[in-house]
C-alpha positions in Angstrom: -177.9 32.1 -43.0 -176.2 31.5 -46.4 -177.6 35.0 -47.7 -175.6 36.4 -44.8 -172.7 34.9 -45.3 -172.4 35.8 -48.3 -173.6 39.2 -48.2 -170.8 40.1 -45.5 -168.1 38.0 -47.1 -168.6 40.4 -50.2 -169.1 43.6 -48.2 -165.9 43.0 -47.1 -164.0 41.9 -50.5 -163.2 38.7 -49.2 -163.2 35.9 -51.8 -164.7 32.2 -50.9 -161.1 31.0 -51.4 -159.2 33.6 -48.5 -162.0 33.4 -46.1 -161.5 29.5 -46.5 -157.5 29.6 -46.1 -157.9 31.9 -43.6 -160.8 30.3 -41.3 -159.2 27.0 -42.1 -162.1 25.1 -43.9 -162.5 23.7 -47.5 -162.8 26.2 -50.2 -165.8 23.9 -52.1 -167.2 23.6 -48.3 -167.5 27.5 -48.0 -169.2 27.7 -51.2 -171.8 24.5 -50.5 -172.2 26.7 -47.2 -173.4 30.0 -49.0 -175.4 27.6 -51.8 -177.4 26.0 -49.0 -176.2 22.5 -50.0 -174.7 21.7 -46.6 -175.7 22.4 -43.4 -172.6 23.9 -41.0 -171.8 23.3 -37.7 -171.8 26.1 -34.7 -167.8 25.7 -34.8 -167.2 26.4 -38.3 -170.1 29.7 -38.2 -167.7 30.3 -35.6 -164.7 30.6 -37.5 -165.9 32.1 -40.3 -167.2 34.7 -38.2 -164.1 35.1 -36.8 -162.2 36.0 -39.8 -165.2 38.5 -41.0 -165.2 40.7 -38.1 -168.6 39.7 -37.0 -170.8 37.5 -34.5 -172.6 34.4 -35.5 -175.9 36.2 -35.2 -175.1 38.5 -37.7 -175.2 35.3 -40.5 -179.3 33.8 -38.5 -180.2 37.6 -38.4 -183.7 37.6 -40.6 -183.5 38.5 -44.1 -186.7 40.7 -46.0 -188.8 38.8 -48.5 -187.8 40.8 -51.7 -183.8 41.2 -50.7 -181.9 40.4 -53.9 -179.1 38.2 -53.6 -175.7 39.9 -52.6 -173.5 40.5 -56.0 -170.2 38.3 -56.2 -166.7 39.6 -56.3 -165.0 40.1 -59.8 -163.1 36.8 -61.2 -159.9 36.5 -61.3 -157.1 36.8 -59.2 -156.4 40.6 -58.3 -152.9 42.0 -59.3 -149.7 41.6 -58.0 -148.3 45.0 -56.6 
């Protein structure tokens, strides 16, 4: 679930910070979400899915054995225009 979560959030551009503003939950939360440190609830798959554009099966969809992980967005913050 984490592996999808993260795989989509950065398919999309979507930093850990905006998807957490956005789907209203913690910023360190999201993060502890995609580092398997906390299990999440069905409400806040939910509303993360919600502000990604997909369902909640799309995160528990199986994932292949050798799959490496998804590469994270650049740092920073991007420019003002």
């Amino acid at each position: 679930m984490a592996y999808n979560l993260r795989r989509i959030r950065t398919a999309k551009g979507i930093s850990q910070e905006r998807l957490a503003a956005d789907s209203g939950v913690d910023r360190a939360y999201v993060s502890q979400i995609e580092t398997e440190k906390f299990a999440v609830t069905v409400d806040v798959l939910d509303r993360l899915a919600d502000v990604l554009g997909c369902t909640i099966a799309e995160f528990l969809a199986g994932v292949d054995a050798g799959s490496q992980p998804p590469a994270p967005l650049p740092r920073g913050r991007r420019p003002k225009l």
